[in-house]
C-alpha positions as CSV (number, residue, x, y, z in Angstrom):
1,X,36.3,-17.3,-3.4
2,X,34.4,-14.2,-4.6
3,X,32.7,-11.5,-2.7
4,X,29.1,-12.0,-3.6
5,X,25.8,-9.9,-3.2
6,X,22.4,-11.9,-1.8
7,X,18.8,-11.1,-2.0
8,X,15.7,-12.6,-0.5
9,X,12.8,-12.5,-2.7
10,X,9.1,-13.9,-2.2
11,X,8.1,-15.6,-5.2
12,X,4.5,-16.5,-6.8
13,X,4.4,-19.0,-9.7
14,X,2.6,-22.1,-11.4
15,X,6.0,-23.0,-13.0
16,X,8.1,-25.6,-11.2
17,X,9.4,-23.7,-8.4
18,X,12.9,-24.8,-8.8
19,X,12.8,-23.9,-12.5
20,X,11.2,-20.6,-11.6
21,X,13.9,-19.7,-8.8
22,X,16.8,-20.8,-12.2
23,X,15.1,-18.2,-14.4
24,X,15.5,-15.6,-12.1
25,X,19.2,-16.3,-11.9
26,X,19.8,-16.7,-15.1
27,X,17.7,-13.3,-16.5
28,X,19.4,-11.0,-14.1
29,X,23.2,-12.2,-14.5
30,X,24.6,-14.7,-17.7
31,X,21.0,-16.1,-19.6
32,X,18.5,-15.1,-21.8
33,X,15.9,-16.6,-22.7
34,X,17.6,-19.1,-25.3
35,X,20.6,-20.7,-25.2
36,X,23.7,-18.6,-27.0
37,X,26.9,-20.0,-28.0
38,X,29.0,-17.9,-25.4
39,X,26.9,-18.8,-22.4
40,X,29.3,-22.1,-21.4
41,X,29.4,-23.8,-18.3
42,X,32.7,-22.2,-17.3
43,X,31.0,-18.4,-18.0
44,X,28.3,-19.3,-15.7
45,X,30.4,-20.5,-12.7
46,X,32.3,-17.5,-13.1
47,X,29.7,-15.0,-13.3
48,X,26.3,-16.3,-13.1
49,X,24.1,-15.8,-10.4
50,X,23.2,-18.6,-8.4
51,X,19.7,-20.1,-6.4
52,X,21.2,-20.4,-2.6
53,X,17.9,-21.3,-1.0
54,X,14.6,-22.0,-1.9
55,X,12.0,-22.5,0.9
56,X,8.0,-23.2,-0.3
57,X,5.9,-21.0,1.4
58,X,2.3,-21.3,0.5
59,X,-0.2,-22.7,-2.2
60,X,-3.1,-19.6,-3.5
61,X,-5.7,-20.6,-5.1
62,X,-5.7,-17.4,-8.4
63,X,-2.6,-15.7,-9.4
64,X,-2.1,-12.4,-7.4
65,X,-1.3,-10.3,-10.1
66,X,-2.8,-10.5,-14.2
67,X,-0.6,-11.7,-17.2
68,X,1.4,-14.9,-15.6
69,X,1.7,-18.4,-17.6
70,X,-1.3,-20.5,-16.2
71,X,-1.4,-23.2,-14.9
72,X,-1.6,-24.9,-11.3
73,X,-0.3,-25.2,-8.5
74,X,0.3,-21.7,-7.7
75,X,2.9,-21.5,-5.0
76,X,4.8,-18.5,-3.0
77,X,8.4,-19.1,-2.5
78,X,10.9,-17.3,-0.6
79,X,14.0,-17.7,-3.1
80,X,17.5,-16.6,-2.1
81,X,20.0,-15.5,-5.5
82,X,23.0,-14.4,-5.3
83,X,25.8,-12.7,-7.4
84,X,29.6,-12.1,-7.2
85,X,30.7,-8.9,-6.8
86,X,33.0,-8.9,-9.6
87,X,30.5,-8.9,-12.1
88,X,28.6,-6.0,-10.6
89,X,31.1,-3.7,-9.5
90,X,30.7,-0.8,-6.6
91,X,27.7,1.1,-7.8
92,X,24.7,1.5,-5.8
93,X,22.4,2.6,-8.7
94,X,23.6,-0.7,-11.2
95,X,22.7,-2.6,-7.9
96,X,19.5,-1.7,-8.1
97,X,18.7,-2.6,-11.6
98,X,20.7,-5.9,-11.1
99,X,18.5,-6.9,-7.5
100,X,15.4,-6.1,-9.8
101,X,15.5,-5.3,-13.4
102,X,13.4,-7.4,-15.5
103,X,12.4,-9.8,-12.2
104,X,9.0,-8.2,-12.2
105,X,7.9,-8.8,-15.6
106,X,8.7,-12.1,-16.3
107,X,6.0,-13.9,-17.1
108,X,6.6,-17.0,-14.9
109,X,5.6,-15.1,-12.2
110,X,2.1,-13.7,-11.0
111,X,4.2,-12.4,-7.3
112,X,7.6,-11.1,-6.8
113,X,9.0,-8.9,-4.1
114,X,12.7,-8.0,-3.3
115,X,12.3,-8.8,1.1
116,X,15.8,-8.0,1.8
117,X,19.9,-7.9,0.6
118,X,22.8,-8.8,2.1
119,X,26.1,-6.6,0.8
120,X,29.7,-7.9,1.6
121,X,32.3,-4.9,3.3
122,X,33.4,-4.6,0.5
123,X,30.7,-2.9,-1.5
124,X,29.3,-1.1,1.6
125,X,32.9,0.9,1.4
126,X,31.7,2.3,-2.4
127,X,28.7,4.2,-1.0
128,X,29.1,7.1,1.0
129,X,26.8,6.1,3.6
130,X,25.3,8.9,6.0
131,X,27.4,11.7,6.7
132,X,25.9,12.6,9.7
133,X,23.2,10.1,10.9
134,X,22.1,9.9,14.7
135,X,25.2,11.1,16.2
136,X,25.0,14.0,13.9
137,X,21.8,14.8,14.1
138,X,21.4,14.7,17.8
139,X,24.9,17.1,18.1
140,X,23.4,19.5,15.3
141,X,19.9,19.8,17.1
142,X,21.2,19.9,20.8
143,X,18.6,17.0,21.6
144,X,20.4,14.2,23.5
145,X,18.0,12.3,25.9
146,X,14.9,12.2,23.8
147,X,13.4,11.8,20.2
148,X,13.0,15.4,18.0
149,X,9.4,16.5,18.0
150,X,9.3,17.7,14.2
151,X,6.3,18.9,12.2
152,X,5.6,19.8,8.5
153,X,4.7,23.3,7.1
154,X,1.0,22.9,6.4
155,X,-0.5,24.3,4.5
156,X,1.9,21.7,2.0
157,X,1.5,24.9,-0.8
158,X,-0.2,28.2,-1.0
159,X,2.2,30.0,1.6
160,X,5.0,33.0,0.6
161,X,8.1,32.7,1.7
162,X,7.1,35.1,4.4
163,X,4.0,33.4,5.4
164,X,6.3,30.1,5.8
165,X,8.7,32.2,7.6
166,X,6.0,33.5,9.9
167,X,4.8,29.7,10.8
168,X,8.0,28.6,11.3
169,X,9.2,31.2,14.1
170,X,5.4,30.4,15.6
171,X,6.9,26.9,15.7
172,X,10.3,27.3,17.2
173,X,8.6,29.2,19.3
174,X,6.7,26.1,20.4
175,X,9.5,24.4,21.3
176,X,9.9,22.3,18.2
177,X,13.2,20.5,17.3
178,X,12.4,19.6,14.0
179,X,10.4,21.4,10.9
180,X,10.5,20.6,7.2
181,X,9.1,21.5,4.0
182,X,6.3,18.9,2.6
183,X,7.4,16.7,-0.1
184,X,4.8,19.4,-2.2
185,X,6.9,22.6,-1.9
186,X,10.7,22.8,-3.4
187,X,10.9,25.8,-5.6
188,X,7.9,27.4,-6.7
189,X,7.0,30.6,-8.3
190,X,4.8,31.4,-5.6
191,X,7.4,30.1,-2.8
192,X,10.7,30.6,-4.5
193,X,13.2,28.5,-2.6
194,X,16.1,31.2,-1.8
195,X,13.6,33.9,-0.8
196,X,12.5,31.0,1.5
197,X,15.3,30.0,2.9
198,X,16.3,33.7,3.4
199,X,13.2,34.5,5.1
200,X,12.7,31.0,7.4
201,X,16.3,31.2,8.3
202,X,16.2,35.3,9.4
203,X,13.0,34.1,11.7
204,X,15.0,30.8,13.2
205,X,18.5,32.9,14.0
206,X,16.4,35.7,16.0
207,X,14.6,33.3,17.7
208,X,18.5,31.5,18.8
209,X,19.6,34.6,19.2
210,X,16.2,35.3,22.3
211,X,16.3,31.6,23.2
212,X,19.9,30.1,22.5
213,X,18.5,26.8,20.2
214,X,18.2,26.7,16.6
215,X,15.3,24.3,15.5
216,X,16.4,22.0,12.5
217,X,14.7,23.1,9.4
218,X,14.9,20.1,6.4
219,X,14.7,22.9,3.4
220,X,13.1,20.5,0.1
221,X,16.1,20.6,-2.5
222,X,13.9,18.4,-4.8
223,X,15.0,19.5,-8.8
224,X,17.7,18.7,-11.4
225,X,21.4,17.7,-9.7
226,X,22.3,21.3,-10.9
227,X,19.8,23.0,-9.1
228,X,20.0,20.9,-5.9
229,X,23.5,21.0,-5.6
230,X,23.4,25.1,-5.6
231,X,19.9,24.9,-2.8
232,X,22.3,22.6,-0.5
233,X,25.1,25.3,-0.5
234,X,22.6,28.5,-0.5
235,X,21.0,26.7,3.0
236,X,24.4,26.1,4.2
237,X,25.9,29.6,3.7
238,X,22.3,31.0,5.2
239,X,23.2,29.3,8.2
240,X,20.4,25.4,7.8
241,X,21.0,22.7,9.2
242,X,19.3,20.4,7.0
243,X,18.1,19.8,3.8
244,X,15.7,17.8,2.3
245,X,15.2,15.3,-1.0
246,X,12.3,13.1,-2.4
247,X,13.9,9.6,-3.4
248,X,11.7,8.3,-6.3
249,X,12.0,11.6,-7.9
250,X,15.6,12.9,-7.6
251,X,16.9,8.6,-8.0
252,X,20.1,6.9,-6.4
253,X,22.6,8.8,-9.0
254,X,21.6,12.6,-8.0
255,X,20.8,11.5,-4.3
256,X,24.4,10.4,-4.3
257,X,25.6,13.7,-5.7
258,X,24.0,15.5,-3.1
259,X,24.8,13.4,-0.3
260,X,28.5,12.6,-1.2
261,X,30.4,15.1,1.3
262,X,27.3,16.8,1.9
263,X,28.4,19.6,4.7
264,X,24.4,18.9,5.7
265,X,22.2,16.1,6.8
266,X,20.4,14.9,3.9
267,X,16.5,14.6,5.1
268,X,14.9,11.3,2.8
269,X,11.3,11.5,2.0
270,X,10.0,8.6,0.7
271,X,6.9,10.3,-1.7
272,X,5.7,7.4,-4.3
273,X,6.8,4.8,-2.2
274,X,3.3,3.4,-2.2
275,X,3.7,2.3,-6.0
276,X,6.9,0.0,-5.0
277,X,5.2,-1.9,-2.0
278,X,1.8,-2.0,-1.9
279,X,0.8,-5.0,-3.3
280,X,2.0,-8.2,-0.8
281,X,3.5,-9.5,-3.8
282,X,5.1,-7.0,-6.3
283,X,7.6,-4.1,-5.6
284,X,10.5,-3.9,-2.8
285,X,10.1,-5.1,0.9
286,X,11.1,-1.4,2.9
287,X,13.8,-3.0,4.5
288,X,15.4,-4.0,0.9
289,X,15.0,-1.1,-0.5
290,X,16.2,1.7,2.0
291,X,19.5,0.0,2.1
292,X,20.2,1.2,-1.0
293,X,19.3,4.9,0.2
294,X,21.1,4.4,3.9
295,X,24.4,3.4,1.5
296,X,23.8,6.3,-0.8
297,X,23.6,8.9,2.2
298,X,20.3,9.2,4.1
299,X,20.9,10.8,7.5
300,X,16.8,10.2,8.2
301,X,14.1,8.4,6.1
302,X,10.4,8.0,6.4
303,X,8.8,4.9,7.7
304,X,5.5,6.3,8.0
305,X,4.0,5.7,11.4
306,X,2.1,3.9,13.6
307,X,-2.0,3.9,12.9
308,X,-1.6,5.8,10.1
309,X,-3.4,7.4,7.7
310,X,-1.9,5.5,5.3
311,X,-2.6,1.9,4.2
312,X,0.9,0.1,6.0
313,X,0.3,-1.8,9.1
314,X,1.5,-1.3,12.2
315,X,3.7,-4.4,12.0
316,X,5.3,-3.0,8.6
317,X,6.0,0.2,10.1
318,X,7.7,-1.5,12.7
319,X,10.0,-3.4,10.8
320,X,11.1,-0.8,8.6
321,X,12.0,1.6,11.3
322,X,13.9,-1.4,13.1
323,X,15.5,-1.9,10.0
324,X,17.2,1.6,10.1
325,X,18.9,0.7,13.5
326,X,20.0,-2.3,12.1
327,X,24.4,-2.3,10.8
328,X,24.5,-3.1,6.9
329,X,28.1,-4.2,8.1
330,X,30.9,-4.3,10.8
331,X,33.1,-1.0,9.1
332,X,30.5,1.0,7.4
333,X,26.9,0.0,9.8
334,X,25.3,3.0,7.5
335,X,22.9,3.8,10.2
336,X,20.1,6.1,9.7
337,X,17.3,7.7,12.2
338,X,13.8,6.7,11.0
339,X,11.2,9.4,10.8
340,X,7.3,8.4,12.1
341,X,4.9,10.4,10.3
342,X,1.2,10.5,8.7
343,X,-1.7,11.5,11.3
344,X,0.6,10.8,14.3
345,X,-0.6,13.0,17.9
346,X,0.5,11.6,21.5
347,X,-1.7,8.3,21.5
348,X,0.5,6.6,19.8
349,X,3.9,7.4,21.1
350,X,3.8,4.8,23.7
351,X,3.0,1.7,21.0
352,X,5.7,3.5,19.0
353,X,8.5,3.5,21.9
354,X,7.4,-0.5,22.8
355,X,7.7,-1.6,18.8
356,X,11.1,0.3,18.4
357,X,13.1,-0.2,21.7
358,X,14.8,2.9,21.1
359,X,14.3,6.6,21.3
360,X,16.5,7.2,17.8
361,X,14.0,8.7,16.2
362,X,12.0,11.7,14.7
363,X,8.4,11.8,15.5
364,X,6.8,14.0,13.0
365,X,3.0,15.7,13.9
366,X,1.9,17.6,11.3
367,X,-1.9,17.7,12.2
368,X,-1.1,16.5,15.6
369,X,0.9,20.0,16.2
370,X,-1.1,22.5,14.5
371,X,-4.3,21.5,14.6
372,X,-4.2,21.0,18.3
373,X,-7.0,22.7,20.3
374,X,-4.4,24.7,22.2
375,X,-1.8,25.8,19.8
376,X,1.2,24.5,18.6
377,X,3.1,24.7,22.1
378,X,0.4,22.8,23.5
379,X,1.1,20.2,21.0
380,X,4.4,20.1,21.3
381,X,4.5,19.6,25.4
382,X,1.9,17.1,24.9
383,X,4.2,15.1,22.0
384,X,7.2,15.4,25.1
385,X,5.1,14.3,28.1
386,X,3.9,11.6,25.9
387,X,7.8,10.7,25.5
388,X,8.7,11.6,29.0
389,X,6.5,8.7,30.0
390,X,8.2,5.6,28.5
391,X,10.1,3.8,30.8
């Protein structure tokens, strides 16, 4: 029997559920949306997807989102499809558009959310997976025992290269671990990104040099394939550690030409995420969706952190950074360190530690470091005794 692909989607419709669950099947693999003479019997077996569960959920009283077919009952579903591999292939970006494609248009459906996938060993050998990951992040960064207390240069924009460089030595300084660009900054004209990089990485190898560490610093590569591909190799002959790439904007196909053999951890900053998940019915499920990026090569990913400023709750956040810890599979587990961030100070490390089980992580103060009343060391100490104290 075939390899095949699974995914777990919650489902909102007045149509007959079971017809509803068939549509979807049929749209993203062997139908359309009228018969045609080559769709036999035989072809669909062969390649069609198929409905492998279908569990009734819930009955709403008004469609969730505008422009469904009418009618009533309105139901959520959680619908289970799946796909043999043969008809898909080993590409992570066609994946995508075959998990969701068309799905969320169809107008049989006022809800529709990818929850989660399910990839055979198979296709999780295709991806390159992350290149470095804990093990390689923890060795790179000396940290062993502990999360890495990271920050963000803030201001996002409106600092030269040698302002940024002047923060980021006040920083390591501080006894942080971890520092990264914000999503904002990649390669202005203000901020050029190899002056940066020349003058962040000249402050960080003097303060080695004094102290014997060298703080990670997740340089934004952010741009055309081109351009990123020449950022990752000028951080890496400067002497980085890490660099640094927003996912909706740079997309599976020049993440993955990035990441493939990169000689650096690849930092993944979810920016625009909001747009996919929001709504409780429309867009990708966090767990779903960063598999795709763990398989294409994401060493750490944003899960956005506990009481946030943000509109996720607490539970969410949860599950997404569990998520990260969790194997795709037995020979490639693709395991990726998730990143807490957004308005995050000591008060919540110890509901962070309890929901996670597990001090693989980067915990990310932006505000929580430099704005504290004492400095950015005093922040920092504070962030570790917070983390010192979970037992």
């Amino acid at each position: 029997m075939s390899e095949r692909i699974e995914a777990d989607y919650i489902i909102e419709t007045a149509t007959n559920l079971e017809k509803a669950a068939a549509t979807m099947a049929g749209e993203q693999s062997s139908g359309t949306f009228t018969k045609v003479p080559g769709e036999t019997p035989e072809l669909i077996e062969r390649a069609g997807a198929r409905v492998e569960k279908l569990t009734v959920l819930d009955t709403v009283e008004k469609p969730s989102l505008p422009g469904a077919k009418p009618g009533t009952p309105i139901r959520q579903a959680k619908v289970t499809i799946s796909w043999p591999l043969e008809t898909i292939g080993l590409s992570v970006p066609h994946l995508s558009i075959v998990i969701g494609g068309n799905l969320f248009e169809l107008g049989d459906f006022s809800g529709l959310k990818v929850d989660d996938i399910r990839l055979p060993e198979s296709f999780l050998a295709s991806g390159p997976g992350p290149g470095f990951g804990i093990e390689g992040t923890r060795r790179l960064s000396g940290v062993y025992d502990r999360p890495l207390i990271g920050t963000i240069i803030k201001p996002s924009v409106g600092f030269t290269p040698e302002q940024t460089a002047d923060l980021a030595e006040e920083l390591a300084q501080a006894g942080l671990d971890f520092i990264k660009d914000d999503e904002l900054q990649a390669a202005s004209p203000s901020c050029p990104f190899e002056a940066r990089v020349d003058a962040v990485m000249d402050r960080l190898h003097r303060h080695a040099d004094r102290v014997g560490t060298l703080p990670m610093f997740a340089f934004n590569l952010t741009g055309e394939v081109d351009d990123m591909l020449r950022r990752r190799d000028y951080v890496l002959k400067a002497g980085g550690s890490c660099v640094m790439m927003t996912l909706n904007a740079v997309g599976l196909s020049g993440f993955m030409a990035v990441s493939r053999q990169s000689p650096l951890p690849i930092h993944a900053h979810r920016a625009g995420w909001g747009a996919l998940s929001r709504h409780p019915v429309l867009g990708w499920s966090f767990p779903a969706w960063s598999k795709l990026w763990r398989l294409a090569g994401a060493d750490h990913i944003h899960v956005n952190g506990i009481d946030n400023k943000f509109c996720e709750s607490n539970e969410s956040v949860i599950r997404s950074a569990r998520s990260c810890l969790e194997p795709l599979g037995k020979t490639k587990p693709c395991i990726t360190m998730p990143v807490f961030s957004s308005g995050q100070t000591p008060r919540q490390v110890p509901q962070t530690y309890a929901g996670l089980g597990s001090r693989d992580l980067i915990h990310a103060a932006g505000g929580g470091i430099l704005g504290h009343p004492g400095g950015p060391s005093e922040g920092v100490a504070e962030m570790r005794s917070a983390w010192d104290a979970q037992k």
